[in-house]
N, C-alpha and C positions, 0 to 999 in steps of 0.2 A: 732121428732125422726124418722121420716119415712122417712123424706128428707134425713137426715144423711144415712139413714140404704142400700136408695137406692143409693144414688151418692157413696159409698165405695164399694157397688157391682159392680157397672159400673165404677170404678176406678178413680173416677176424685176427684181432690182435689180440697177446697174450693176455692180456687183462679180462678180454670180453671171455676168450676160452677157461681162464682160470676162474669164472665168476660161474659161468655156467658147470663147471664141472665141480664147484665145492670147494676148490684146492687154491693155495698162494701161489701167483706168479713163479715165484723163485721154484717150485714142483714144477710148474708148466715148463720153465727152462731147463731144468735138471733132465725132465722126462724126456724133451727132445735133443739131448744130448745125449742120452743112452747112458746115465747114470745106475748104477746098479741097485744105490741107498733106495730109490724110491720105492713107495710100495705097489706091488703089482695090482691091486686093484686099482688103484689112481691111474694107472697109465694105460691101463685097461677102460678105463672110464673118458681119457682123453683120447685114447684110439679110436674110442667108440663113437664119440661125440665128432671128429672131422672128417672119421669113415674111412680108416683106416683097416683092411682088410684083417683080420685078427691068425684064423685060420684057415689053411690052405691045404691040397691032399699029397702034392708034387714039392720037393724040396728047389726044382728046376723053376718051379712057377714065382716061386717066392722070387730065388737068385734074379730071376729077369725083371720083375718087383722094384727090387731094389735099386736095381742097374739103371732103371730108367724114371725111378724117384731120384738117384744123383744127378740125371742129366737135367731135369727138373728144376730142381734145387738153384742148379748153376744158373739158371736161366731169371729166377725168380729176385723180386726186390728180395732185398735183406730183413726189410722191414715194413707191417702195414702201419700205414697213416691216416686217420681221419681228417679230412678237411674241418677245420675251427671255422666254428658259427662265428659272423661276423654282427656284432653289439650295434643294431643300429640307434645311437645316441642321439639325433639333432630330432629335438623335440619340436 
């Protein structure tokens, strides 16, 4: 959820995320669903890459972390879009 909540603030779509991090789309979805199959270095790599905080000292710092990654979330498109280049054709 945090992956998601950050790579849509910093506007990249899963494709651009999954290209820069090595990894298919379908990992990029898995991992921000909180999938357990993935592997921890990949998600560690996608955390890494939208700056997602990895480690913290306070179990309390994380919990608030989260709470207001949800609030976040809610607030955010569901999905980013590139604007399509327009073909300009009339020679």
């Amino acid at each position: 959820m945090m992956i998601r909540n950050m790579r849509i603030e910093r506007q990249l779509t899963v494709e651009e995320l999954a290209e820069r991090a090595g990894v298919s789309r379908g990992l990029v979805y898995r991992a921000e669903e909180g999938d357990m199959g993935c592997a921890i270095g990949a998600v560690f790599e996608l955390a890494t890459l939208v700056g997602v905080p990895l480690f913290t000292m306070e179990q309390s710092a994380m919990t608030l972390h989260i709470a207001n990654a949800e609030k976040t979330l809610s607030l955010l498109p569901r999905a980013v879009h590139r604007p399509k280049k327009v073909v300009k054709d009339d020679f």
